[in-house]
C-alpha positions, 0 to 999 in steps of 0.5 A: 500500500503507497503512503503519505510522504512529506516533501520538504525540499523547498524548506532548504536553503538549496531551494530558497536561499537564505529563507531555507533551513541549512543543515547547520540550522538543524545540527544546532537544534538536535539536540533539543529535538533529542529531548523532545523526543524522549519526553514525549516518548516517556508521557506516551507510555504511561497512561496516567501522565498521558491523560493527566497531561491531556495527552490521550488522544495518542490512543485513540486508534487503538480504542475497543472494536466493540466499541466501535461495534455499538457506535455503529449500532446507534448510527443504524438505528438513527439512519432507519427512522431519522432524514435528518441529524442536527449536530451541534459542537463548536471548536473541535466538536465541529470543525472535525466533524466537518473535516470528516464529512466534507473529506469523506463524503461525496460532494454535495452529500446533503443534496442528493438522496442517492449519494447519502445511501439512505443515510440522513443529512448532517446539518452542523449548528452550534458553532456560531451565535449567528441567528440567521441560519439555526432559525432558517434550519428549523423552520425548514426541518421535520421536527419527528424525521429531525434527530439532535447530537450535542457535544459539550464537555461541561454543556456551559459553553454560550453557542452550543448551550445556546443553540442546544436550548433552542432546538430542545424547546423546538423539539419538545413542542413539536414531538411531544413529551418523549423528545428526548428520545431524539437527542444524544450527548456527547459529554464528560462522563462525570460532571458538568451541567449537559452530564446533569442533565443527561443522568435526570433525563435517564432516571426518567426514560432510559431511552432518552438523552442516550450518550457517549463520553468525552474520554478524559485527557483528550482536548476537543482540537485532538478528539475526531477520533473520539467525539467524531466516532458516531458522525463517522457511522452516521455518514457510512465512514469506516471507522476502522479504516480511519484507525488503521491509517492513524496506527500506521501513522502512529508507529512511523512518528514514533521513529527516534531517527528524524529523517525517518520521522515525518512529523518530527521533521515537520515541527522541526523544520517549521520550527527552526524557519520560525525561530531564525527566519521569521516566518510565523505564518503557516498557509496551509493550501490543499489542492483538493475542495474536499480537503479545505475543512482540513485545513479550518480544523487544522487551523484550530489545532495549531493557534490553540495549541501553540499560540502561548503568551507564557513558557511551560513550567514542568513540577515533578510531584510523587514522580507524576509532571504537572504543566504550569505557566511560567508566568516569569518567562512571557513569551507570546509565541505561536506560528499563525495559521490560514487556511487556503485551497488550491486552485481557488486561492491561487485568485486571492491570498496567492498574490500575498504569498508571492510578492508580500512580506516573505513571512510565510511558509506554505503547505500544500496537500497534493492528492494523487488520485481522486474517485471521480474525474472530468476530462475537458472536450475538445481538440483545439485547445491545450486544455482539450483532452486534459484531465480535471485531475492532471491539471489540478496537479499541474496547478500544484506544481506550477504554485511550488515553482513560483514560489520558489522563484521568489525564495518563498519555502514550501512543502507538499504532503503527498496523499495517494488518495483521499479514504478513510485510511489515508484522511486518519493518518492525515490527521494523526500526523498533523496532531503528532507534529503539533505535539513535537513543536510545541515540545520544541517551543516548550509551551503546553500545547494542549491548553487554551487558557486565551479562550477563556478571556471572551468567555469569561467577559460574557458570562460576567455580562450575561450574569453567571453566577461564580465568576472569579472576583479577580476577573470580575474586578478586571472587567468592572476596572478595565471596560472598552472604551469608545471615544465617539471621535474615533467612530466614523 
């Protein structure tokens, strides 16, 4: 079976000159790669600092075939009376689920009864407090055909408990008093408030409020493998496919040798064009439609995971390490992610990438094979007789060349197809890389404490009891301020 391979020629200075990475630059940080690699290689071993340290999804392929087995069940059994799944996530809870389903799926899968296969359109809600589009969805969907996923680790968070309140009145007034028999969750096993509500709504109807876990050491941006595992039934995915391909990704970014290690080469060498040469945006462009919602959940994991105001501090209490912030060593790091799509893009941000500042560092995805392909009519043309295929990756190729005409680096990640094995290791090798960097950078890469200052500011406007007096006293001490002559 071909393999994913990471082409990274076009990050040396052979390539792009004084841009690139010399061999000197990566002699230097070895050493620092050393140790990254056995400290990451120590957490993954042991199972009580991978899930104190939040770093259990580096298990996820390997979960339980009968767990798989049952989710499958559930998604038969929802596919058999239901036209249409309501899911509702924000963050990770969403944009892997819409990675998923757009990478997965057949284009257009909502549209088209025939290319579904009798499974139920997906609708993605809860990820926006837009009313606009949960209003409109509502009014169009049959309450008794409808069902509702909703994933929330506390059930706190404003959009999805939002949207989540709306579409349970929805459902209540519509279906009658067994509702929730329309409604699974997707939570943490022991606390929080969508927890609560599931275990009262059980003790009423065992049928209703079914649910799965949020396993505990999994973060939402590294949880497809977790929370993502009925969406994935739902839509007629293998999931053991999607395993295989993450295991088989998995044993190959546990090599020790960097030349045979594609995600610590990849952290490595991003790291090092941060570091030394300023390039601190990260332009991730698949030339593939199918792939774009990959790179919006990419984006998610490399900002939040490496977008740190402060360095890492490493307490050893009874042999266990703790992660805290170093609030003595600020250091307000992080590359900066944009998502783009090829050959789309190449109309829009290309232009920046070419001729603007020289700060960014672009990764293509190049797709060797695709399921479905066009060849343009015609003999007098030279697009005539052309594959829809050959071109998009003639498109690919040419972008490589320019940029490199202007020093600008580059690297291809080289997909043979877009399955369910090859999108699993796609993904297992994007979380792999984000790890090493952030070992590399030494910050916590599977925290997010900058998401809390929004959240925080809203909940003490709309009210919520047990707001930290420290917070709230920032709030009432430090308010917007608007200078009416500033507004135009």
């Amino acid at each position: 079976m071909k393999e994913i391979r990471f082409d990274f020629n076009n990050l040396f200075s052979t390539n792009v000159g004084e841009h690139g990475v010399r061999q000197q630059d990566i002699a230097e940080i070895m050493p620092s790669v050393d140790n990254a690699h056995y400290h990451l290689k120590k957490i993954l071993v042991d199972s009580v600092s991978r899930i104190k340290l939040s770093l259990e999804w580096a298990q996820l392929p390997y979960q339980d075939k009968q767990l798989i087995k049952e989710i499958q069940k559930i998604a038969k059994e929802i596919s058999a009376k239901y036209e249409n799944v309501i899911s509702l996530g924000i963050g990770g809870s969403y944009l892997g689920l819409k990675a998923a389903q757009d990478a997965l799926c057949p284009p257009y899968y909502n549209e088209f009864k025939a290319l579904r296969k009798n499974k139920p359109r997906i609708y993605f809600e809860g990820n926006n407090l837009d009313p606009e589009t949960l209003q409109v969805l509502l009014k169009n969907l049959k309450p008794k055909k409808t069902f509702v996923i909703v994933i929330s680790k506390s059930g706190e968070t404003t959009e999805t408990k939002a949207a989540f309140t709306v579409v349970e009145e929805w459902l209540k007034k519509n279906v009658g008093k067994k509702y929730g028999r329309q409604i699974f969750a997707i939570t943490d096993p022991g606390s929080g408030t969508l927890r609560k509500k599931v275990n009262e709504e059980q003790e009423k109807d065992k049928l209703s409020f079914r649910n799965l876990p949020l396993l505990k050491g999994v973060g939402g941006r590294f949880s497809e493998f977790n929370m993502g595992l009925l969406h994935l039934a739902l839509v007629g995915v293998n999931i053991e496919d999607v395993f295989f391909g993450a295991r088989d990704m998995a044993e190959k970014c546990s090599q020790e040798d960097l030349y045979e290690n594609p995600a610590s080469m990849y952290a490595v060498l991003h790291t090092i064009l941060y570091k030394k040469k300023n390039k601190s945006i990260a332009v991730m462009m698949p030339f593939s439609e199918t792939l774009k919602s990959t790179a919006d959940w990419y984006v998610q994991l490399l900002a939040e995971s490496l977008g740190k105001k402060f360095a890492r501090k490493i307490i050893v209490k009874d042999g266990l390490e703790e992660w805290v912030r170093d609030e003595n060593q600020m250091m307000c790091v992080g590359r900066t992610p944009v998502p783009a799509r090829g050959t789309n893009d190449l109309h829009s941000i290309q232009q920046n990438n070419i001729e603007g500042e020289n700060n960014k560092v672009t990764t293509f995805i190049r797709v060797e094979k695709f399921k479905n392909d066009l060849k343009v009519p015609g003999k007098n043309d030279i697009l005539s007789g052309k594959k829809f295929s050959e071109l998009i990756q003639l498109a690919q190729e040419a972008t490589e060349w320019a940029l490199n005409q202007e020093k600008r680096p580059s690297c291809t990640i080289v997909i043979p197809e877009v399955t369910a094995y090859y999108w699993g290791a796609l993904l297992y090798f994007f979380e792999m890389a984000t790890a090493f960097e952030g070992e590399l950078l030494n910050v916590n890469a599977f925290d997010q404490p900058g998401v809390e200052g929004y959240k925080n500011y809203m909940y003490y406007k709309l009210g919520k009891p047990g707001i930290p007096q420290d917070v709230a006293k920032q709030i009432e001490t430090k308010p917007l301020v608007k200078d009416q002559k500033l507004i135009l």
